[in-house]
C-alpha positions as CSV (number, residue, x, y, z in Angstrom):
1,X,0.0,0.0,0.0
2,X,1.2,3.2,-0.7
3,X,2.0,6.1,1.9
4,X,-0.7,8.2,0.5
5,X,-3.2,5.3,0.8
6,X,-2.6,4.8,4.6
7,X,-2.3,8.4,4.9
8,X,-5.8,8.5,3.1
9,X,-7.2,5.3,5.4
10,X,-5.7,6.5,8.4
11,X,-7.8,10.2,8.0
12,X,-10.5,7.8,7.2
13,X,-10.1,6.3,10.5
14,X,-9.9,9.2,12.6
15,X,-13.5,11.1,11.3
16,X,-15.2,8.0,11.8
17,X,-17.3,8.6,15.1
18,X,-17.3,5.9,17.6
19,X,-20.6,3.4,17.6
20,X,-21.7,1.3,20.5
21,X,-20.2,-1.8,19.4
22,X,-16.7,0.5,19.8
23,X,-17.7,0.5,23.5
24,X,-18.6,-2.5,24.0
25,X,-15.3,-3.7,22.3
26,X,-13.1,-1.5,24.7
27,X,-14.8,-2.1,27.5
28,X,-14.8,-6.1,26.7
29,X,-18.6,-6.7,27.3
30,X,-21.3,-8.1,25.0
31,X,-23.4,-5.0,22.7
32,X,-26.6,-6.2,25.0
33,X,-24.6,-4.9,28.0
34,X,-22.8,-2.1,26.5
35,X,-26.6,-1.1,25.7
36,X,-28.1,-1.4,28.9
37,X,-25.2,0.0,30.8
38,X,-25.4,3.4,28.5
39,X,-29.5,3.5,28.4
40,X,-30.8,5.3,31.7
41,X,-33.9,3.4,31.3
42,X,-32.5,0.4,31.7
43,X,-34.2,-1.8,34.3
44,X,-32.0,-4.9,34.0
45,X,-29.4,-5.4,36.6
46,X,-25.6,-4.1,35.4
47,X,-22.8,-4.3,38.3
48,X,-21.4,-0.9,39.2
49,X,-18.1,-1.9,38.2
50,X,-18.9,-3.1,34.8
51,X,-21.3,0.2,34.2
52,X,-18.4,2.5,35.1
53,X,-15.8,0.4,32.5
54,X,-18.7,0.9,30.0
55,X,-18.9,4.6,31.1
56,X,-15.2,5.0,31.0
57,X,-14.6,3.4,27.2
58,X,-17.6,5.4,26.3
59,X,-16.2,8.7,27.6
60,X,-12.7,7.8,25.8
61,X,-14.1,7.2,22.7
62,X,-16.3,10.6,23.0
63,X,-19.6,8.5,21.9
64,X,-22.6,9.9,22.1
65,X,-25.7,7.8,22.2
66,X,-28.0,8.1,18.7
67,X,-31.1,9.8,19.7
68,X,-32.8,8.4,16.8
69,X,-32.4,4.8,18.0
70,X,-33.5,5.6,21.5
71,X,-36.4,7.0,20.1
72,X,-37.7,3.6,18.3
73,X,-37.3,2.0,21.6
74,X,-39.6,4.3,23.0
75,X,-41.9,5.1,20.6
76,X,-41.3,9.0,20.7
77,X,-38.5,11.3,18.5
78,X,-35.7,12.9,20.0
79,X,-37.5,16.4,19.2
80,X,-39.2,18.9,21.5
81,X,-41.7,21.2,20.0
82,X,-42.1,24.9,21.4
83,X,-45.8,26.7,20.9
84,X,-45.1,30.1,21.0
85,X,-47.8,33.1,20.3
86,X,-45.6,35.5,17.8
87,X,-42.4,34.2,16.9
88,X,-41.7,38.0,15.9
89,X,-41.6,39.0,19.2
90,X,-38.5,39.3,21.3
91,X,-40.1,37.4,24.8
92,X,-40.9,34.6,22.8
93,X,-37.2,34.9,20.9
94,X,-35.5,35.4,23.8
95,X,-37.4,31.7,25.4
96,X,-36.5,30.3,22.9
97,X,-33.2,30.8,22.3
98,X,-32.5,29.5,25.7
99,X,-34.5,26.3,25.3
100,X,-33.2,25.5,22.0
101,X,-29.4,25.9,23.5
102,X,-30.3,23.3,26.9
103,X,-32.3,20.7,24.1
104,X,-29.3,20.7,21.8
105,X,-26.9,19.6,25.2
106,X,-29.2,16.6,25.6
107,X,-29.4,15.9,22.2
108,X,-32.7,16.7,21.2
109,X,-33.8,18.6,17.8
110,X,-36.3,22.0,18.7
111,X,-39.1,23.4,16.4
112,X,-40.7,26.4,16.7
113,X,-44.3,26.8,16.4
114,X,-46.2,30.3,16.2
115,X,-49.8,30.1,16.4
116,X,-50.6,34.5,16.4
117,X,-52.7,33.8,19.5
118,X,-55.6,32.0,17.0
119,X,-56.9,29.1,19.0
120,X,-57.4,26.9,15.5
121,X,-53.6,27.3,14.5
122,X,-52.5,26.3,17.9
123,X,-54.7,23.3,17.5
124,X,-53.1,22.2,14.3
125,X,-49.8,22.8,15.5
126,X,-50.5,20.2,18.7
127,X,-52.6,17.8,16.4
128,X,-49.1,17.9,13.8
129,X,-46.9,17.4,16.3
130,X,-48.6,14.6,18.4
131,X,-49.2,12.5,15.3
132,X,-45.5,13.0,14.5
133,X,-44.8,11.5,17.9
134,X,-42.8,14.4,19.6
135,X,-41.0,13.8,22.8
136,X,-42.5,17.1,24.4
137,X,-44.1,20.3,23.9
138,X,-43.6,23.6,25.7
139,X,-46.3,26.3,25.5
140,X,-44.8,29.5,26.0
141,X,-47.7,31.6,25.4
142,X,-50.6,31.8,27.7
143,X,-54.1,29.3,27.5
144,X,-56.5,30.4,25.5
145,X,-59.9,31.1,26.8
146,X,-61.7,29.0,24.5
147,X,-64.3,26.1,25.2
148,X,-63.3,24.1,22.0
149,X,-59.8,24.6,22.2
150,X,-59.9,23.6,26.0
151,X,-61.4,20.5,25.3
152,X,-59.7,19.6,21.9
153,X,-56.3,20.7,23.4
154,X,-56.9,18.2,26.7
155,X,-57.3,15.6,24.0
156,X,-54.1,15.9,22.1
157,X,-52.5,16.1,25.7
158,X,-53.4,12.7,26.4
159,X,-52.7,11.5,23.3
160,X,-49.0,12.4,23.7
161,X,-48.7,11.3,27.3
162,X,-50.0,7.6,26.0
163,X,-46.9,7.4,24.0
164,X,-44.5,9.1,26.5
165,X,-44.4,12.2,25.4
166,X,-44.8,15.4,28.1
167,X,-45.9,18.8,27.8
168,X,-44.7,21.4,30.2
169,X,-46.3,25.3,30.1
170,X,-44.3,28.7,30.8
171,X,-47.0,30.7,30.8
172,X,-50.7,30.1,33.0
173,X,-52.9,28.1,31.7
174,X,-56.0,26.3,32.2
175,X,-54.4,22.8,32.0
176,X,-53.0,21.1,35.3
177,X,-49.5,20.7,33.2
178,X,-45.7,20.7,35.0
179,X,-44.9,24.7,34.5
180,X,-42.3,26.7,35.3
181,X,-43.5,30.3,34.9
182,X,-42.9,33.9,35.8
183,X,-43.8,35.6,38.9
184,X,-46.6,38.0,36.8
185,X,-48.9,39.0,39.7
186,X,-45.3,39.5,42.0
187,X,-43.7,41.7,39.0
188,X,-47.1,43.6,37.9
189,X,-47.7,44.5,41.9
190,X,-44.0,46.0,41.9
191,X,-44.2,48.3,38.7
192,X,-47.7,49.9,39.9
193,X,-46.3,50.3,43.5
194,X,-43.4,52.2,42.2
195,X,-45.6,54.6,40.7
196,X,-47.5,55.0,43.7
197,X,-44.5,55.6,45.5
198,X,-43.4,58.2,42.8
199,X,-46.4,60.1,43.8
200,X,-48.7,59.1,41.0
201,X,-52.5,58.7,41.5
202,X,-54.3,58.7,38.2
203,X,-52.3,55.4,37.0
204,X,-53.9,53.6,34.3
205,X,-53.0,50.2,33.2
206,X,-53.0,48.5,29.3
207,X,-53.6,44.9,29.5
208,X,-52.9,42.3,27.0
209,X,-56.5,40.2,25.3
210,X,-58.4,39.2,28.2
211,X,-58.8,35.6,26.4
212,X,-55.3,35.1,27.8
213,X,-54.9,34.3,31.5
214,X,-50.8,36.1,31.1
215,X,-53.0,39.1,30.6
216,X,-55.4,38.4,33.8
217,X,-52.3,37.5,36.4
218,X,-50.5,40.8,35.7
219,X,-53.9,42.6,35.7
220,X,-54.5,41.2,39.4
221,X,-51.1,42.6,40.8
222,X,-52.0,45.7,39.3
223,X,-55.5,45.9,40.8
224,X,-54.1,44.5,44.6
225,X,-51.5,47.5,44.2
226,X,-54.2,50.6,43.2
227,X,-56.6,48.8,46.1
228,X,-54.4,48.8,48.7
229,X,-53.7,52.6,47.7
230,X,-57.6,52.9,47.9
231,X,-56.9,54.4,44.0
232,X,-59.3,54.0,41.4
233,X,-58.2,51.8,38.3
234,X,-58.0,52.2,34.5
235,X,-58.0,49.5,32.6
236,X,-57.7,49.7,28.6
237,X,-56.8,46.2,26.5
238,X,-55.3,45.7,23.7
239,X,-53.1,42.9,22.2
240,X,-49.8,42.2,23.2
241,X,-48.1,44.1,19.7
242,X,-46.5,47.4,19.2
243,X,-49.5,48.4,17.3
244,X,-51.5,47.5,20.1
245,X,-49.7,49.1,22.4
246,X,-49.9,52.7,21.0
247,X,-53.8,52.8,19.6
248,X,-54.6,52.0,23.6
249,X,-52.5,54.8,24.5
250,X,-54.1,57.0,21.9
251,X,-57.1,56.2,24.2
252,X,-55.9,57.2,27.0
253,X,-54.3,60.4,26.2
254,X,-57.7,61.3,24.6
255,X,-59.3,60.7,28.0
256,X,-56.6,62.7,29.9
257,X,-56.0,63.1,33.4
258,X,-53.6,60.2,34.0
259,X,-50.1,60.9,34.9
260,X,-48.9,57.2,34.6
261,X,-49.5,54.3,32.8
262,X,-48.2,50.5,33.2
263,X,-48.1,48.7,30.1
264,X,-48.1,45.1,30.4
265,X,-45.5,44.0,28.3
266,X,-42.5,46.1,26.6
267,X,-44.0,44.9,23.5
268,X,-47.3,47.2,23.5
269,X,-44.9,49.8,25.9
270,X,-43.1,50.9,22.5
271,X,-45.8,51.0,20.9
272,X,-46.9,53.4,23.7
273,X,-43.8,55.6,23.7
274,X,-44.4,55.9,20.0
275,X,-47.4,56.9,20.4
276,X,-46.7,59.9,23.2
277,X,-43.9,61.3,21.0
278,X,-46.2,61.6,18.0
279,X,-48.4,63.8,20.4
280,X,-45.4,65.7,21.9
281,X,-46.1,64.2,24.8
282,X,-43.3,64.3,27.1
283,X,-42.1,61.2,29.1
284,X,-41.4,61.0,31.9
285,X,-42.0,64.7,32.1
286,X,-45.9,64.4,31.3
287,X,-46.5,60.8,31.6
288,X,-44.3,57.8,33.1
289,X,-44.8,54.7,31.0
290,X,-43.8,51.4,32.6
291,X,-43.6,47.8,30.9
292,X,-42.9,44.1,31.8
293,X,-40.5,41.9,30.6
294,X,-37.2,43.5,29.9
295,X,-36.9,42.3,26.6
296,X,-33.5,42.9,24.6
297,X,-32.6,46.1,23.0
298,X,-34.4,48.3,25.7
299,X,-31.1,50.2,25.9
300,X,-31.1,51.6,22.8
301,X,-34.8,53.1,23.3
302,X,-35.3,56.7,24.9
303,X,-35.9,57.1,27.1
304,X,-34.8,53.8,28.9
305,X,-37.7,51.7,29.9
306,X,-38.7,51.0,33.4
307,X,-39.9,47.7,33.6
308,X,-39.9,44.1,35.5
309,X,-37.3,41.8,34.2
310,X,-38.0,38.2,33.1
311,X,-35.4,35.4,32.9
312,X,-36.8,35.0,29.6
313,X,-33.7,32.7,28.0
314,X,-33.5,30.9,31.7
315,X,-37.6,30.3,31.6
316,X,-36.8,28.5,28.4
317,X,-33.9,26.3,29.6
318,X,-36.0,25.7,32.5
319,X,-38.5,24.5,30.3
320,X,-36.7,21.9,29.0
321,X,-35.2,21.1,32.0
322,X,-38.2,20.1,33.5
323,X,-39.4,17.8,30.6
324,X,-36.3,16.1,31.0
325,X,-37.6,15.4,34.4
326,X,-40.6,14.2,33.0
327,X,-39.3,11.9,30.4
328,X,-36.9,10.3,32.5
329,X,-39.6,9.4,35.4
330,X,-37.7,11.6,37.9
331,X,-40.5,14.4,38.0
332,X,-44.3,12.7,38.1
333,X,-45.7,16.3,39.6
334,X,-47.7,18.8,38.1
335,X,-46.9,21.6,40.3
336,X,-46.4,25.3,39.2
337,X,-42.7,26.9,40.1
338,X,-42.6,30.3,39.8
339,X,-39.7,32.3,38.7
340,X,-38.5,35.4,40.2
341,X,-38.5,39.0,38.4
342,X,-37.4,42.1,39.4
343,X,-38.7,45.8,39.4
344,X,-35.8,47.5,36.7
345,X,-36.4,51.4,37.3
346,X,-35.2,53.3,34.2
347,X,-35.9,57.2,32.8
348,X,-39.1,56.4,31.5
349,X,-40.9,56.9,34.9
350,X,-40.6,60.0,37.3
351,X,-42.0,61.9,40.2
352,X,-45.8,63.8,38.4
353,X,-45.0,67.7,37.3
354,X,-47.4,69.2,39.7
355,X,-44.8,67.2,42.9
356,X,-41.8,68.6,41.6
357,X,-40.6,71.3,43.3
């Protein structure tokens, strides 16, 4: 053989990736064993010692298990779907860039689902994906206040747990599903407090669609705050866009007298500034504006936006984290953990004119 023949094999040789049976050769055990020592579902006995010299060849031959075969085994594929409501917005970005980077670590693929808050797309989406046997779904967005989609949702829901799929939800929902959320009521109570404590009275508040129970837990930390300052409040909706966000606060600057408003996500709030510099309306000098969520690229608006910060990319990873949990049988619960936020004062919100001295 010439050089440049075992110079070409030898390449050869070193780009092939490892398979079991390479284990299972190094580690001088039968495939079945190599198998069952590597598969965390396993429920056939394997000795310590010979699982940690099936461990050790596997970690010197850097071999990763295929996904793809696991998945035959148990009847789901290595992918985990996330439902999101506008794919075009940064809170939903933001999730799911940090659940697609924690799925790719374990191995699994992500898709990206955005339903524009229509109950029927959403439907379609879930029907798609459990038919195509998905190992999990995350719902990012809010439950839809819907009869049908309620009861055709709970459907597809059980048809992916009979497989062994999971769903987990980052956002409230109707469902009793695993969830690992933010603290909305917590963060919306903060924001409207700070404006109290700036001095404001008249502060009016632009929720999100009141189909979506987001909308309704930030609206309750909102109300608790103005009740407990025996304050009346104003409540406009609108959805959760940019154009939504400025047509309700073409509303309320049409109904004057308000010196504040809270805008329940930073979404509708830019919509909101935009909408107070097309007037000439000064803020914070003639109207503090507050939003939720802290999504990226706040620091190139002005003025800066006070607002309540999410973990947005660590909601995500904790997503995935928990279905994980799920899949592997070390999580059976269907409990709600809330994450914390915090209050993120900015230039956007000030002491009212007529309290300055």
């Amino acid at each position: 053989m010439s050089p440049t023949s075992r110079t070409r094999r030898a390449s050869t040789t070193r780009l092939k990736l490892p398979i079991l049976s390479d284990v299972a050769q190094q580690a001088a055990v039968s495939l079945t064993t190599a198998s069952r020592a590597l598969d965390p579902d396993n429920d056939h006995p394997v000795s310590d010692r010979t699982r940690a010299r099936v461990v050790a060849a596997a970690t010197a031959l850097a071999y990763r298990p295929n996904p793809m075969a696991r998945a035959l085994r148990t009847r789901r594929v290595p992918t985990i779907a996330i439902v999101v409501h506008d794919v075009t917005d940064p809170y939903f970005a933001e999730i799911v860039r940090g659940a697609t980077a924690a799925a790719s670590s374990r191995g699994f693929l992500t898709v990206v689902c955005s339903s524009d808050r229509d109950p029927m797309t959403e439907l379609r989406y879930v029907e798609m994906l459990s038919l195509s046997r998905v190992s999990g779904v995350i719902f990012a967005g809010g439950g839809l206040d819907e009869a049908h989609y309620r009861r055709r949702m709970g459907d597809y829901a059980r048809s992916i747990a009979h497989y062994g799929g999971a769903i987990v939800a980052l956002a409230p929902r109707f469902e009793r599903w695993p969830a690992e959320m933010p603290d909305n009521r917590t963060g919306a109570r903060l924001v409207t407090q700070h404006l109290l404590d700036l001095g404001h009275v008249r502060i009016a508040m632009i929720s999100g669609p009141a189909t979506l129970r987001t909308s309704r837990e930030r609206e309750v930390g909102y109300l608790e705050a103005m009740k407990a300052a025996a304050t009346d409040p104003v409540l406009v909706r609108a959805d959760f866009t940019t154009a939504g966000g400025a047509a309700a606060m073409a509303r309320l600057l049409d109904g004057g007298l308000l010196t504040a408003v809270f805008v329940a996500s930073d979404t509708m709030a830019l919509g909101a500034l935009a909408e107070t510099r097309r007037r000439g309306v000064a803020v914070p000098e003639d109207v503090s504006v507050a939003g939720f969520d802290d999504i990226p690229g706040l620091e190139f608006v002005h003025p800066r936006l006070t607002t309540v910060h999410v973990p947005m990319a660590e909601l995500g990873a904790a997503g995935v984290q928990r279905l994980m949990r799920l899949l592997d049988g070390e999580d059976r619960s269907t409990s709600t953990r809330l994450h914390a936020v915090e209050l993120r004062v900015r230039e956007s919100t000030a002491r009212p004119r007529d309290l300055e001295d």
